[in-house]
C-alpha positions in Angstrom: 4.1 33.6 9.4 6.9 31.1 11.2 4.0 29.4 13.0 1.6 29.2 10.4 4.1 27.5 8.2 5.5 25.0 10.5 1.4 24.3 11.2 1.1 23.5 7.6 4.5 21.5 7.3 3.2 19.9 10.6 0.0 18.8 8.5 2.6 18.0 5.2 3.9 15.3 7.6 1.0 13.8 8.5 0.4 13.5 4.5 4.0 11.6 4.2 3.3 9.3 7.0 0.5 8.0 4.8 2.7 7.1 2.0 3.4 3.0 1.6 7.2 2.8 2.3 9.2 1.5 -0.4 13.1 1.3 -0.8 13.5 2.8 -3.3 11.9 6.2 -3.2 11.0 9.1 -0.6 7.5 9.3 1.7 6.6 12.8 1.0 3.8 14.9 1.7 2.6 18.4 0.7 0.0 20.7 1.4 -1.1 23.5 -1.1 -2.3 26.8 1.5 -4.3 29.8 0.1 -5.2 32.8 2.0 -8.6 33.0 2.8 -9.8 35.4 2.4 -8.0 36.8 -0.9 -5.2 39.1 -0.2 -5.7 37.8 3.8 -2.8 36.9 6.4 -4.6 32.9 6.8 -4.3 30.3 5.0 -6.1 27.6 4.1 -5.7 23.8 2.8 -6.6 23.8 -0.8 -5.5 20.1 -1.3 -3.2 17.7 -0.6 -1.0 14.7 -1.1 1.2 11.8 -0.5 3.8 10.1 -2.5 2.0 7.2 -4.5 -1.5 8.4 -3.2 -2.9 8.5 -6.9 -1.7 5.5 -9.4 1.4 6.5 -11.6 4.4 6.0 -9.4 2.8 9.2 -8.5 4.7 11.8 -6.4 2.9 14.2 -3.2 3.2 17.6 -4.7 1.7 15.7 -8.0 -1.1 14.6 -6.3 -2.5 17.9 -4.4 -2.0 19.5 -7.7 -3.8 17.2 -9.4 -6.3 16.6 -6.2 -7.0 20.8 -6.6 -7.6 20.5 -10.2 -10.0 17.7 -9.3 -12.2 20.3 -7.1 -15.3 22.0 -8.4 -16.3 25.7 -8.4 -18.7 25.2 -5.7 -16.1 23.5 -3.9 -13.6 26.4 -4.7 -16.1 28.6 -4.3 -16.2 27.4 -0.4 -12.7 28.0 0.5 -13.2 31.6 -0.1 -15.3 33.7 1.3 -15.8 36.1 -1.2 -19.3 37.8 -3.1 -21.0 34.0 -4.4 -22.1 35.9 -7.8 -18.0 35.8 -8.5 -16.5 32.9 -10.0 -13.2 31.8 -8.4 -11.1 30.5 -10.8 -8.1 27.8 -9.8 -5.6 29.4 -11.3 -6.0 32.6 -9.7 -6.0 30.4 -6.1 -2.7 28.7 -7.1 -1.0 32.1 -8.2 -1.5 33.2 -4.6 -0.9 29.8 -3.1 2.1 28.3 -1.0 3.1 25.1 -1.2 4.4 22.7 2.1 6.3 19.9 1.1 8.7 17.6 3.4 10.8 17.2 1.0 12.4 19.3 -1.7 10.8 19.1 -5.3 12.2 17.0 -7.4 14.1 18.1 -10.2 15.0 15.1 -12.2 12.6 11.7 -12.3 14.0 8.6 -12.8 10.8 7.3 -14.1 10.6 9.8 -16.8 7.5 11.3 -15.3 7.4 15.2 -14.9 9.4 16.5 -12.5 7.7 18.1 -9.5 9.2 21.4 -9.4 8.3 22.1 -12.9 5.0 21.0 -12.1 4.8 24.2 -9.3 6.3 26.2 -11.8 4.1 25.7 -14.5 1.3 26.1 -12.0 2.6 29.2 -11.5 2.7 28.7 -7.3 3.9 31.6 -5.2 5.5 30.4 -3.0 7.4 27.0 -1.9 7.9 25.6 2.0 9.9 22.9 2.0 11.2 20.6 5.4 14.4 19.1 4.2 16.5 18.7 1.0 16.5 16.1 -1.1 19.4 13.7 -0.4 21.6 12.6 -2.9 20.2 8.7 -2.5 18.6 8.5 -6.0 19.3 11.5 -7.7 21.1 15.2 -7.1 18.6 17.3 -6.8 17.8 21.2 -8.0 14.2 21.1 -7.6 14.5 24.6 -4.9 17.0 26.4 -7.3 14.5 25.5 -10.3 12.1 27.0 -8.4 14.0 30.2 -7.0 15.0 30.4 -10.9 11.4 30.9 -11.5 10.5 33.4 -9.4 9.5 31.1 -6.9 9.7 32.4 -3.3 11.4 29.5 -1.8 11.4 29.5 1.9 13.6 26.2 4.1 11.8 25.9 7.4 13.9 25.2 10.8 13.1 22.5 13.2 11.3 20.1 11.3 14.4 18.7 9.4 15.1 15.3 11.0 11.5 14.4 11.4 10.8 15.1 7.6 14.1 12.9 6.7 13.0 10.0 8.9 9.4 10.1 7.4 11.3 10.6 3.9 13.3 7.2 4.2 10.9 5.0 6.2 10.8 1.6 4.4 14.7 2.2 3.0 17.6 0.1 4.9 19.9 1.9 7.3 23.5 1.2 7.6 
């Protein structure tokens, strides 16, 4: 599972090196894996997303939710190779899903938007890969304890920190 997870974080960073770099907030990226098929070892990208990819001061795991909700059955239906006379049903894909982000889920918005890690929560995710902690530069963050609260499997990958903390603060002054 190690490798297929730091594949998927790999692919979570290409995501956050999209991401416009501002000063004052994070270039994250996440991807949203299901097995494929159902119940299977493999995963597979259901969506994903980029910090400010979709207008709304929009954040990454925000946008490949809202990118999965965007897909149709057929489209669903692809991603799993299953009997085609069964409907596959989102929710059902994102209760077995696993979420890579490069940053931990937010807990708290400055913006007064949702937080992220609710957003997971409510979509009732199963799991939670995440590159690096949120630093302290904006806001303390409890988006991975939210989450373990929840039931949440929350897993914090090895090896990938520094790189997904570089990509996180691209854009912000150094001192």
């Amino acid at each position: 599972m190690f490798d297929q997870d730091c594949e998927f974080l790999r692919l979570a960073l290409v995501e956050a090196e999209k991401c416009a770099a501002v000063p004052t907030a994070f270039s994250v990226g996440c991807v949203i894996a299901i097995p494929s098929p159902p119940g299977g070892e493999s995963l597979v990208a259901l969506s994903t997303g980029y910090s400010r990819e979709l207008p709304g001061n929009t954040h990454a795991e925000a946008n490949a939710l809202e990118k999965a909700r965007s897909l149709s059955s057929s489209e669903l239906q692809s991603l799993i190779p299953s009997d085609p006379s069964n409907s596959v049903e989102l929710s059902d894909l994102l209760a077995t899903a696993t979420v890579y982000t490069t940053l931990e889920p937010c807990s708290v918005r400055t913006s007064g938007l949702a937080p992220c890690a609710d957003a997971l929560i409510a979509a009732k995710i199963k799991r939670c890969v995440i590159g690096v902690g949120e630093p302290d530069d904006f806001v303390k963050c409890e988006g991975a304890q939210k989450l373990k609260d929840a039931g949440v499997e929350v897993v914090w990958l090895s090896g990938l920190e520094e790189e997904c903390l570089k990509v996180a603060r691209k854009g912000h002054e150094t001192s």
